[in-house]
PyMOL Python script that loads the backbone (N, CA, C, O; Angstrom):
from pymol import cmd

cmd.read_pdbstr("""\
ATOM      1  N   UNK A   1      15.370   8.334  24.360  1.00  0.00           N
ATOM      2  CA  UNK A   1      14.142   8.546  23.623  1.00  0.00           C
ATOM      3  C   UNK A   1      13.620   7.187  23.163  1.00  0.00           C
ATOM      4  O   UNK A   1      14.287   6.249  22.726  1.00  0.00           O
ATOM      5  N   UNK A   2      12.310   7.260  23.343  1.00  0.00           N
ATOM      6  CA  UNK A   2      11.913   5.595  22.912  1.00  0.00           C
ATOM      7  C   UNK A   2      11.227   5.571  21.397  1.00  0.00           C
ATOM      8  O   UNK A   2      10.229   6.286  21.312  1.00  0.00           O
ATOM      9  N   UNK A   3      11.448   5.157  20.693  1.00  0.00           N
ATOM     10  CA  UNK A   3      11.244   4.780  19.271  1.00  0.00           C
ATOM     11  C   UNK A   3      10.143   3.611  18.990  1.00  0.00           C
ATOM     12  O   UNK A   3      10.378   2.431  19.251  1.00  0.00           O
ATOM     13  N   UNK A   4       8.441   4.245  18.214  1.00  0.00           N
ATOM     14  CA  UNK A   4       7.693   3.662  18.241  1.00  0.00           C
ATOM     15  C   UNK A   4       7.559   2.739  16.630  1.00  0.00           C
ATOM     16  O   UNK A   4       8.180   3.272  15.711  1.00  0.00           O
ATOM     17  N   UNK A   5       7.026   1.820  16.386  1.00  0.00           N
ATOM     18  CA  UNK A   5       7.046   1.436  14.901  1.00  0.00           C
ATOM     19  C   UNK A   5       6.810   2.344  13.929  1.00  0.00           C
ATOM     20  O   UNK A   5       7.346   2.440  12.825  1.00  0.00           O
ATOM     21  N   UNK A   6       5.580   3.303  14.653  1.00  0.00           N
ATOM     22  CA  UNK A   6       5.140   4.296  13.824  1.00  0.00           C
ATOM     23  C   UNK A   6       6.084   5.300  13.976  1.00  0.00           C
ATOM     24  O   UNK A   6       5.869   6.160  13.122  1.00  0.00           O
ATOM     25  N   UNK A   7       7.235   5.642  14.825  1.00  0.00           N
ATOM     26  CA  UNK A   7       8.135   6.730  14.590  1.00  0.00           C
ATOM     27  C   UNK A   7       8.370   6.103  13.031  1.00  0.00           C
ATOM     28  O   UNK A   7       7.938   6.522  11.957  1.00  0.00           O
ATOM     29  N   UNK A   8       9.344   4.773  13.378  1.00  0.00           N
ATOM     30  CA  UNK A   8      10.076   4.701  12.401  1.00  0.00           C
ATOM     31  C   UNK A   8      10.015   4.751  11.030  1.00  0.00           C
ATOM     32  O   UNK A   8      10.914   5.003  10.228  1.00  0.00           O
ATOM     33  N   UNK A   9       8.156   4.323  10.734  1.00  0.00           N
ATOM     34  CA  UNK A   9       7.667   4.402   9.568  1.00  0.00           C
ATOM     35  C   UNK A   9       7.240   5.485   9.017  1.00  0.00           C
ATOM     36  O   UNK A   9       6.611   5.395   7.963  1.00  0.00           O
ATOM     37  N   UNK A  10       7.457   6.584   9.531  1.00  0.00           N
ATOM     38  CA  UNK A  10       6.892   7.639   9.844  1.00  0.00           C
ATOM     39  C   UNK A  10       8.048   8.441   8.623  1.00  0.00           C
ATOM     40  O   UNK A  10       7.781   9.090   7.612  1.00  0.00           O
ATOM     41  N   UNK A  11       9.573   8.009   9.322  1.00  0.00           N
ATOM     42  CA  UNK A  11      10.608   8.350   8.904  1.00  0.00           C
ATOM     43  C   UNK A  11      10.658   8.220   7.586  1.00  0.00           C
ATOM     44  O   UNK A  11      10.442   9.072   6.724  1.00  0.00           O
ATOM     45  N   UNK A  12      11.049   6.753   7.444  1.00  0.00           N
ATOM     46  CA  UNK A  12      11.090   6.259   6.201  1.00  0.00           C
ATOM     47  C   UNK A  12      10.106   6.650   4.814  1.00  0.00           C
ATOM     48  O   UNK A  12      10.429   6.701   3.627  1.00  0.00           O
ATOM     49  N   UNK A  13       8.998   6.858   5.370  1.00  0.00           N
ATOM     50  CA  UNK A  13       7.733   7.199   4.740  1.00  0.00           C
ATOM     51  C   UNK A  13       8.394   8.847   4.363  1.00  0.00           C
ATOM     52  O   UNK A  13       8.453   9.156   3.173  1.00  0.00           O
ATOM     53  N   UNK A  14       8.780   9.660   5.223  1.00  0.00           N
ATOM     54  CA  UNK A  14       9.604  10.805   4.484  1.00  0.00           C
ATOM     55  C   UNK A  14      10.811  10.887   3.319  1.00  0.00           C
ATOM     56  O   UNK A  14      10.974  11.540   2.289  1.00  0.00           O
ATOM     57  N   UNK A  15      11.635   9.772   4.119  1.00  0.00           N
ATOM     58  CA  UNK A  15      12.558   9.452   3.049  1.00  0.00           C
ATOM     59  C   UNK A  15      12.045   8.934   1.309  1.00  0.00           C
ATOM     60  O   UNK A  15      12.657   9.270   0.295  1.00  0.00           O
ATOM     61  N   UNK A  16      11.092   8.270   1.333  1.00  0.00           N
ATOM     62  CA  UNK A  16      10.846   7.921   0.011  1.00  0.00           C
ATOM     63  C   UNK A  16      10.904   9.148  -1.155  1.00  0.00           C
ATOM     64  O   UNK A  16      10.891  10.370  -1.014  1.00  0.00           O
ATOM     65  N   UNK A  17      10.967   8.399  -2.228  1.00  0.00           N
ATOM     66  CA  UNK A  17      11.072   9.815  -3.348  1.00  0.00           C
ATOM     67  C   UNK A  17      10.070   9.688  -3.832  1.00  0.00           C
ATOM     68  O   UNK A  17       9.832   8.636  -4.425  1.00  0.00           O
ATOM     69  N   UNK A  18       9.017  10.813  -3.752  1.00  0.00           N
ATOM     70  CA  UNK A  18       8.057  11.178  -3.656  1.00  0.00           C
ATOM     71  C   UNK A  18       7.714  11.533  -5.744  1.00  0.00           C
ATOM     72  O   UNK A  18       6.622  11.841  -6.220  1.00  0.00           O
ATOM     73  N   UNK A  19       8.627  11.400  -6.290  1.00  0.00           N
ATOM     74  CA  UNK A  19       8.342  11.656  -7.272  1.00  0.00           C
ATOM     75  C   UNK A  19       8.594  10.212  -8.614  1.00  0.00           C
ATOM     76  O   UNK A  19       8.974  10.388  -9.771  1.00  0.00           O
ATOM     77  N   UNK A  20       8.235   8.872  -7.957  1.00  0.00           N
ATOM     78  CA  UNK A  20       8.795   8.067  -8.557  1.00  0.00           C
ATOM     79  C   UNK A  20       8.152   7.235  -9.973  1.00  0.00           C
ATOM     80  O   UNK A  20       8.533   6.325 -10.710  1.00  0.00           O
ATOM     81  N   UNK A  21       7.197   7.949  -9.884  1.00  0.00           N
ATOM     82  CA  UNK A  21       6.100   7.901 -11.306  1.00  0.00           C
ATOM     83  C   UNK A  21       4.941   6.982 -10.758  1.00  0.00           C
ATOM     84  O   UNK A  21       3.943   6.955 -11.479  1.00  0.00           O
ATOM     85  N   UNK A  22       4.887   5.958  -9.202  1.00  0.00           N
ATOM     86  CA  UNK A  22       3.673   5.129  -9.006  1.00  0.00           C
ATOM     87  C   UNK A  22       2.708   5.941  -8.340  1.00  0.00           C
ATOM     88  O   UNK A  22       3.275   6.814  -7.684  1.00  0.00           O
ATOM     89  N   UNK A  23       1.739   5.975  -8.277  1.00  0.00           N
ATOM     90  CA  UNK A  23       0.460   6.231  -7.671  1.00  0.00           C
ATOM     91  C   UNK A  23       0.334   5.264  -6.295  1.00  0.00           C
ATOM     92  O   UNK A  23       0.782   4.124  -6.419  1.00  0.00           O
ATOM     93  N   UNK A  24      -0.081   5.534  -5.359  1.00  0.00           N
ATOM     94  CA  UNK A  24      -0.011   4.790  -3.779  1.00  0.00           C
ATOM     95  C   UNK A  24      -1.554   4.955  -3.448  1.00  0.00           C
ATOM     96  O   UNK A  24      -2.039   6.082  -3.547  1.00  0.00           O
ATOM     97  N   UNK A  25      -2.239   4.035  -3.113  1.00  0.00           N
ATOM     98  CA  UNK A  25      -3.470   4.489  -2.379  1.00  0.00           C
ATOM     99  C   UNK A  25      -3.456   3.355  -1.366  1.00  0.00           C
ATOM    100  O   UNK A  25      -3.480   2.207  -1.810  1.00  0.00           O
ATOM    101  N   UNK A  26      -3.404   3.638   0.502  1.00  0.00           N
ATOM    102  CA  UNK A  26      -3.564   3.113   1.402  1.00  0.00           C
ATOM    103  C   UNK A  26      -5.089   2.577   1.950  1.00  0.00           C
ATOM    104  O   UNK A  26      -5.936   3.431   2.213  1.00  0.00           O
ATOM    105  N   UNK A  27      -5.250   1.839   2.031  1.00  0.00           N
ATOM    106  CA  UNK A  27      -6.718   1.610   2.720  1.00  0.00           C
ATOM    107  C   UNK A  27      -6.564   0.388   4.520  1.00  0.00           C
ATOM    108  O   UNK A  27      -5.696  -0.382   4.931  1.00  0.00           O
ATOM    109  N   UNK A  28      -7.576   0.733   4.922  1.00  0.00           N
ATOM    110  CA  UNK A  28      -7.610   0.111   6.532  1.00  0.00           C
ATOM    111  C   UNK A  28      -9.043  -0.986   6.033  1.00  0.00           C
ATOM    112  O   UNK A  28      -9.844  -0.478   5.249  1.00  0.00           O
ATOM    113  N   UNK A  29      -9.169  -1.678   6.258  1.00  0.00           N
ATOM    114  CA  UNK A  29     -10.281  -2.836   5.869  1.00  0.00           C
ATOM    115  C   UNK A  29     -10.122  -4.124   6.852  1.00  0.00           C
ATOM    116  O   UNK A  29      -8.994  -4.535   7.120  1.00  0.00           O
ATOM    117  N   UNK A  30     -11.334  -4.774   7.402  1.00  0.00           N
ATOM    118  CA  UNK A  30     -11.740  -6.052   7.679  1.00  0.00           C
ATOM    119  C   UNK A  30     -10.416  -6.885   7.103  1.00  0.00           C
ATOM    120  O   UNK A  30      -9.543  -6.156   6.633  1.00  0.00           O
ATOM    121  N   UNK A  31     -10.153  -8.319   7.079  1.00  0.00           N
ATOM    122  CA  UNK A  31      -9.251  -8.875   6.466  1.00  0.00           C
ATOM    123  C   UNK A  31      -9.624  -9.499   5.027  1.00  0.00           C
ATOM    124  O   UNK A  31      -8.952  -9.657   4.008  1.00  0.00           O
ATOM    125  N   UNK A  32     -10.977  -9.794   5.356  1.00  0.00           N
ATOM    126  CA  UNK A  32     -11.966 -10.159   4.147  1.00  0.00           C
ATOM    127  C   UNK A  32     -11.989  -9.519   3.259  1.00  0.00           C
ATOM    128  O   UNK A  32     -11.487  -9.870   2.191  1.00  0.00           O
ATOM    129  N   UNK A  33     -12.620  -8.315   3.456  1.00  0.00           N
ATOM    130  CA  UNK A  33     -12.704  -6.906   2.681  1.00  0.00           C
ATOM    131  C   UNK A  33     -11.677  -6.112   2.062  1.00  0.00           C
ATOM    132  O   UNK A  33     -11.933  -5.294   1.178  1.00  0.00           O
ATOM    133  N   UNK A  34     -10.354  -6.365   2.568  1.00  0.00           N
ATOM    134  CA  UNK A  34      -8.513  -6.102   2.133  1.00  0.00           C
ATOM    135  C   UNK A  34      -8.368  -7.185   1.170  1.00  0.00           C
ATOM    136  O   UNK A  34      -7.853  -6.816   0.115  1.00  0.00           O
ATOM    137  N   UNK A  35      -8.670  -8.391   1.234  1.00  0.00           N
ATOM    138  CA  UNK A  35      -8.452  -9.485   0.398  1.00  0.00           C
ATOM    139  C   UNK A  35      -8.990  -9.468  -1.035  1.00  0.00           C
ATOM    140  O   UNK A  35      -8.475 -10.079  -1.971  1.00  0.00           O
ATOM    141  N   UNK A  36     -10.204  -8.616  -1.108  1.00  0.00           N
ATOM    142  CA  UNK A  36     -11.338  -8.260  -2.047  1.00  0.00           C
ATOM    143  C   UNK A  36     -10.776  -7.226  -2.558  1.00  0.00           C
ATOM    144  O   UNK A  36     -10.689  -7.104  -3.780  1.00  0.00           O
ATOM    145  N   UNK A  37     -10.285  -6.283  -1.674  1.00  0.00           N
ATOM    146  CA  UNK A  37      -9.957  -4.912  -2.235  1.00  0.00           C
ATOM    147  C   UNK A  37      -8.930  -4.874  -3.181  1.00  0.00           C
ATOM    148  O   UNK A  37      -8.876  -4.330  -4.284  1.00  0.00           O
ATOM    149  N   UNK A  38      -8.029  -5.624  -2.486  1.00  0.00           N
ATOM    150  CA  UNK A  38      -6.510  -6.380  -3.408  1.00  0.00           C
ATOM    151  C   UNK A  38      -6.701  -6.775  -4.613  1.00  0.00           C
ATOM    152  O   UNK A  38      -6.188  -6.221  -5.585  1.00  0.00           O
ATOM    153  N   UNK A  39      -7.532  -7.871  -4.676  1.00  0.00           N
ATOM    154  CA  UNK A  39      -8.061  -8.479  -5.794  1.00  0.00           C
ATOM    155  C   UNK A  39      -8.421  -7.498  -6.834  1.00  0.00           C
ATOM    156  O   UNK A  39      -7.970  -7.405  -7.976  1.00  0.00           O
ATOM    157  N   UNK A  40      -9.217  -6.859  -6.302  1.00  0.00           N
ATOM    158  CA  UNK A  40     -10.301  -5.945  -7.288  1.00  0.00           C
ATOM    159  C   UNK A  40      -9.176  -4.835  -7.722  1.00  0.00           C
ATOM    160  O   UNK A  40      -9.614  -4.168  -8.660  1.00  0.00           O
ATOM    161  N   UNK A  41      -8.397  -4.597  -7.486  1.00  0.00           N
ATOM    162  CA  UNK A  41      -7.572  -2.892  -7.258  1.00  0.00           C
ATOM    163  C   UNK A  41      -6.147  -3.924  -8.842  1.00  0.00           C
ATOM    164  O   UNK A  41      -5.537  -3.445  -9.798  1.00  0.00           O
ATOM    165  N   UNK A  42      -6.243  -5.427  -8.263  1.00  0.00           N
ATOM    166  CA  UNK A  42      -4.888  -6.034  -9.221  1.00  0.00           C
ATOM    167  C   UNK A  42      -5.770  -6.509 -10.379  1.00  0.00           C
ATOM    168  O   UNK A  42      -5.081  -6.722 -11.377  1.00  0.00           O
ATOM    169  N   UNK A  43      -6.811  -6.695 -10.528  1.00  0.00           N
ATOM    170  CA  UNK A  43      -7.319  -7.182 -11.519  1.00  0.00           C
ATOM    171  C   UNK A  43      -7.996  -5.786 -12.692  1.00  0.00           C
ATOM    172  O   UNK A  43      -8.024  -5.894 -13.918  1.00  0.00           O
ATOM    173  N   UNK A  44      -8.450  -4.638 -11.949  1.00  0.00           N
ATOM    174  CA  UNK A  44      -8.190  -3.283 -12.652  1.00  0.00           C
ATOM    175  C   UNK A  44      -6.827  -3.000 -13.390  1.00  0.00           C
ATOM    176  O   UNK A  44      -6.750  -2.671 -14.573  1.00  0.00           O
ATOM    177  N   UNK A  45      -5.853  -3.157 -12.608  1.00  0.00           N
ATOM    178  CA  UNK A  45      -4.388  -2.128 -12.983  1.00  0.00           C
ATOM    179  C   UNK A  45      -3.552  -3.715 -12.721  1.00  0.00           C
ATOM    180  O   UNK A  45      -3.123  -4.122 -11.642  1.00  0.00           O
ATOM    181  N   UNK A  46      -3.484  -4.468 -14.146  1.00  0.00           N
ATOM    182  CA  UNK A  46      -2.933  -5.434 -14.040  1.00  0.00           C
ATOM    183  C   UNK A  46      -1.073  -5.069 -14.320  1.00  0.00           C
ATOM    184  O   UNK A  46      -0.547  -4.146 -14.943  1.00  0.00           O
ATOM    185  N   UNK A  47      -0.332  -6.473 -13.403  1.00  0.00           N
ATOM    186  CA  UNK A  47       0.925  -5.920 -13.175  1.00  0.00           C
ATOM    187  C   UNK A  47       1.305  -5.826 -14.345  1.00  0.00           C
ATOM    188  O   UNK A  47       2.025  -4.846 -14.536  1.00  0.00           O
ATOM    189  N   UNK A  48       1.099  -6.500 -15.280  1.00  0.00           N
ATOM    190  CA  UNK A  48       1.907  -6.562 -16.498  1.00  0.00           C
ATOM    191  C   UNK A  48       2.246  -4.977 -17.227  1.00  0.00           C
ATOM    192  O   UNK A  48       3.209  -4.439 -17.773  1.00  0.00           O
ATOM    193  N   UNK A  49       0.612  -4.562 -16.814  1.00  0.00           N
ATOM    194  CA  UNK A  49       0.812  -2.887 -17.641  1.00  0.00           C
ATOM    195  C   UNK A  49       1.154  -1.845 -16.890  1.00  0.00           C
ATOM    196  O   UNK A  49       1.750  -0.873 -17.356  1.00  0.00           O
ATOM    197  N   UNK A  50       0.752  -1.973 -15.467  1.00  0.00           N
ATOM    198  CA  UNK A  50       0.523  -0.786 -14.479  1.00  0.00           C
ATOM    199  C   UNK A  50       2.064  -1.480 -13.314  1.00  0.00           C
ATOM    200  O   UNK A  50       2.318  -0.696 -12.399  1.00  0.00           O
ATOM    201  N   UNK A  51       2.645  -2.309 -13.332  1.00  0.00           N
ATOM    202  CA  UNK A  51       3.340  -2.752 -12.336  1.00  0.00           C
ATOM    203  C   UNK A  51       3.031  -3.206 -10.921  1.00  0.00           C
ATOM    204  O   UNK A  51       3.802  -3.711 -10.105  1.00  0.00           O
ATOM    205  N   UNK A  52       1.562  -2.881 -10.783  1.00  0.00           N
ATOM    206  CA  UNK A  52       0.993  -3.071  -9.648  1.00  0.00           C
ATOM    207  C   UNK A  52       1.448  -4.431  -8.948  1.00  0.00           C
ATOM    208  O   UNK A  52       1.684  -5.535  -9.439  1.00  0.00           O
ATOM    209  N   UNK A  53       1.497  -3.898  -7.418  1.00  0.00           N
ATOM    210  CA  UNK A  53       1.756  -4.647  -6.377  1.00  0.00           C
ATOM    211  C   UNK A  53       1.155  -4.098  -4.882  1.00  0.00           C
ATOM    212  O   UNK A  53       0.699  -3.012  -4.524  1.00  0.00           O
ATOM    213  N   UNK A  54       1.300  -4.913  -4.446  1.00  0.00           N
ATOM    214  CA  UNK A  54       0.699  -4.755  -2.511  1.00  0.00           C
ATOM    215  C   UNK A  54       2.363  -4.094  -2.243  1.00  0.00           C
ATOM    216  O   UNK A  54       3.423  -4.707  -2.368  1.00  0.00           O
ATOM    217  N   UNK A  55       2.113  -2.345  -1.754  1.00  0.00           N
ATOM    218  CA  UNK A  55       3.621  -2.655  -1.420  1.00  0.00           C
ATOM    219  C   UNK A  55       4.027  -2.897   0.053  1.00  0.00           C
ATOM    220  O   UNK A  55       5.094  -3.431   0.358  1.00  0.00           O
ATOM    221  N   UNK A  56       3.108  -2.470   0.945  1.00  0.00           N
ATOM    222  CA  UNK A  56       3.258  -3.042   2.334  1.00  0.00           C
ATOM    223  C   UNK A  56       1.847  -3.100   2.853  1.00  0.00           C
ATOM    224  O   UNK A  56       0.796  -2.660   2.387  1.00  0.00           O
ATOM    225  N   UNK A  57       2.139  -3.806   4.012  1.00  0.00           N
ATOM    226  CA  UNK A  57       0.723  -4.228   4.842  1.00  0.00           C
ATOM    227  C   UNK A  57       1.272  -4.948   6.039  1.00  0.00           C
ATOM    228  O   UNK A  57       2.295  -5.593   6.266  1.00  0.00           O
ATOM    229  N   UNK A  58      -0.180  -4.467   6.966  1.00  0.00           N
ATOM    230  CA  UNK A  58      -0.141  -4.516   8.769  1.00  0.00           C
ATOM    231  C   UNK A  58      -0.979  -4.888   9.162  1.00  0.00           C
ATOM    232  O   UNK A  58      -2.050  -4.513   8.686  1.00  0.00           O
ATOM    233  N   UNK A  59      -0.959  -5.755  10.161  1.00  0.00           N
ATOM    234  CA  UNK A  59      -2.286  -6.290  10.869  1.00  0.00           C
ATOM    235  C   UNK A  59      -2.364  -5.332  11.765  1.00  0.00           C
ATOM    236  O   UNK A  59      -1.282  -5.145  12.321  1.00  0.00           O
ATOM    237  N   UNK A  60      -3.330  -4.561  12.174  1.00  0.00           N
ATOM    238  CA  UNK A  60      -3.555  -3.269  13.317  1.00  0.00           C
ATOM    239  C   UNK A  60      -4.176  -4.180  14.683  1.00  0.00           C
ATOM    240  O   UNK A  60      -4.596  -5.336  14.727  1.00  0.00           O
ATOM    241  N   UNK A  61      -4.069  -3.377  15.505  1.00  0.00           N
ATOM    242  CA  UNK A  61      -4.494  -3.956  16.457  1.00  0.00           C
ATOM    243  C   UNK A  61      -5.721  -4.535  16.793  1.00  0.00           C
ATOM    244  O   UNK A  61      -5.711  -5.487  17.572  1.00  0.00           O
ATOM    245  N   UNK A  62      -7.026  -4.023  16.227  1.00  0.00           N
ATOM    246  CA  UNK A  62      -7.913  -4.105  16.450  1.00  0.00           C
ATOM    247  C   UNK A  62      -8.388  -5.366  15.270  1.00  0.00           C
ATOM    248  O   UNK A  62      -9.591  -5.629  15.253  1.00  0.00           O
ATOM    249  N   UNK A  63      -7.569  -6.056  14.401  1.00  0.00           N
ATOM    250  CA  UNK A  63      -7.726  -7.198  13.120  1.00  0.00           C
ATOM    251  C   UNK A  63      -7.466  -6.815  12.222  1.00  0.00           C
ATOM    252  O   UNK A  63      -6.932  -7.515  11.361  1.00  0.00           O
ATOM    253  N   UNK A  64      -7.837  -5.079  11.993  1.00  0.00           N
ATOM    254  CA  UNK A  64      -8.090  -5.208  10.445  1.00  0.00           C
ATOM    255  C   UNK A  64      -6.251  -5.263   9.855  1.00  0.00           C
ATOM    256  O   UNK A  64      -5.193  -5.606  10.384  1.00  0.00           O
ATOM    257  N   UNK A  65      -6.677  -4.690   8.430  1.00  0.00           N
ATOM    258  CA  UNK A  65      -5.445  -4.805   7.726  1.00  0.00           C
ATOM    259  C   UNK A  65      -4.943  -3.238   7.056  1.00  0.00           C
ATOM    260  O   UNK A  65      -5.702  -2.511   6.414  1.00  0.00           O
ATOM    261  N   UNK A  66      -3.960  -3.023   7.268  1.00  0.00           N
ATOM    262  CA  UNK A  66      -4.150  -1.906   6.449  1.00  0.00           C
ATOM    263  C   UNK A  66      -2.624  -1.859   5.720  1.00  0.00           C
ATOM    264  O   UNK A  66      -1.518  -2.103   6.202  1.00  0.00           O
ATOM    265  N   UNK A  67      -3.089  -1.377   4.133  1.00  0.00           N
ATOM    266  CA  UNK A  67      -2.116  -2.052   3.534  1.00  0.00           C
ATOM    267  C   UNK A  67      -2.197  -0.813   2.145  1.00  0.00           C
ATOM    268  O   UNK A  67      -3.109  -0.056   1.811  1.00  0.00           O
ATOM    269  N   UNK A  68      -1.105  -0.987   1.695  1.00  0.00           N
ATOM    270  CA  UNK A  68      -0.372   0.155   0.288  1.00  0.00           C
ATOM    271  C   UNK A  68      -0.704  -0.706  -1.111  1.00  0.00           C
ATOM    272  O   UNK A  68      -0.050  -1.660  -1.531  1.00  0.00           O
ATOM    273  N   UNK A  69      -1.466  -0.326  -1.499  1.00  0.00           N
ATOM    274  CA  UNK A  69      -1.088  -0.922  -2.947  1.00  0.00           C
ATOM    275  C   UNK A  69      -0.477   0.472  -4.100  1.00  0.00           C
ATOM    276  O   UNK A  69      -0.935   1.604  -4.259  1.00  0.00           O
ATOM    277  N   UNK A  70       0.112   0.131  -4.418  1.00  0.00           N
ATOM    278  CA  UNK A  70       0.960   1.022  -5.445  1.00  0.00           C
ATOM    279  C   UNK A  70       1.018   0.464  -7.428  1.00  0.00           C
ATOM    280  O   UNK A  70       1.260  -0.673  -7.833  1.00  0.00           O
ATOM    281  N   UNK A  71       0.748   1.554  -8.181  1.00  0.00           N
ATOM    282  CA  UNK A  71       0.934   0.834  -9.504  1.00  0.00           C
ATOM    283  C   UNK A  71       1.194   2.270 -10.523  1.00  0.00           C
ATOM    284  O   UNK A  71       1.047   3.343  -9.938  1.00  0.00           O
ATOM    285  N   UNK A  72       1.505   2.312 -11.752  1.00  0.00           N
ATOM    286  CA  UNK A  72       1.884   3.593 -12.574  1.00  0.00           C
ATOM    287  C   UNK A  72       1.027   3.766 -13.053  1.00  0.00           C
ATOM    288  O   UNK A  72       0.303   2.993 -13.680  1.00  0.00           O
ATOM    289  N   UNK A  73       0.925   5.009 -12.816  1.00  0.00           N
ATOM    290  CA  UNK A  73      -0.350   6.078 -13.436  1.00  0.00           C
ATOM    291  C   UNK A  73      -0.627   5.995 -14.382  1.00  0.00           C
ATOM    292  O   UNK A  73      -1.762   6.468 -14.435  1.00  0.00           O
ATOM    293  N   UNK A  74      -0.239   5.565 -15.624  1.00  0.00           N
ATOM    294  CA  UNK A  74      -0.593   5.163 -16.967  1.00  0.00           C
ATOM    295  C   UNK A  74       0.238   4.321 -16.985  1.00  0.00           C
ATOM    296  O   UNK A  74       1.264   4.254 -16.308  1.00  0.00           O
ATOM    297  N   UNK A  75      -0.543   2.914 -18.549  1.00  0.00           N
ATOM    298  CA  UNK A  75       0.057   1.978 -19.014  1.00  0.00           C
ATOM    299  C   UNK A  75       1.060   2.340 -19.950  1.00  0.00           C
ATOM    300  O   UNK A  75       0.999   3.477 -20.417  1.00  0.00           O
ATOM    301  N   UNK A  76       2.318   1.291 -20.444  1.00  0.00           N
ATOM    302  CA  UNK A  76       2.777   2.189 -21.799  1.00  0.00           C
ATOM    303  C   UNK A  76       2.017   1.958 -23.078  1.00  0.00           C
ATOM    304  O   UNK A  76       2.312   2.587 -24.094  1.00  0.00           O
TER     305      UNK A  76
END
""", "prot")
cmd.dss("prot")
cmd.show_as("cartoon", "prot")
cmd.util.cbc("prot")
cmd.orient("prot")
């Protein structure tokens, strides 16, 4: 059986625990426009209060970027 990146992420992406208190929102964007989005998404839900971070990201085939930012649903 041949095993694609996206099998594997596919997997893993099941395995996570789905109940871990962060909020996830994925977006596909230009590289420009991911760079902006980042910005704008860390400067809203700063790490200090929200934990926010980029938690993964991919260059797709076609340039763009598409990438996880993750942070907690409320500050304390």
């Amino acid at each position: 059986m041949v095993f694609r990146p996206r099998d594997l992420a596919s997997r893993m992406a099941a395995r996570r625990k789905p109940d871990d208190g962060y909020l996830r929102e994925t977006f596909s964007l230009p590289r420009d426009q991911a760079r902006l989005r980042a910005r704008d998404f860390l400067k809203r839900y700063p790490k200090a209060a929200y934990m926010s971070a980029v938690e993964s990201w991919r260059e797709l085939p076609g340039g763009d970027i598409e990438f996880t930012m993750r942070r907690l649903a409320s500050a304390d």
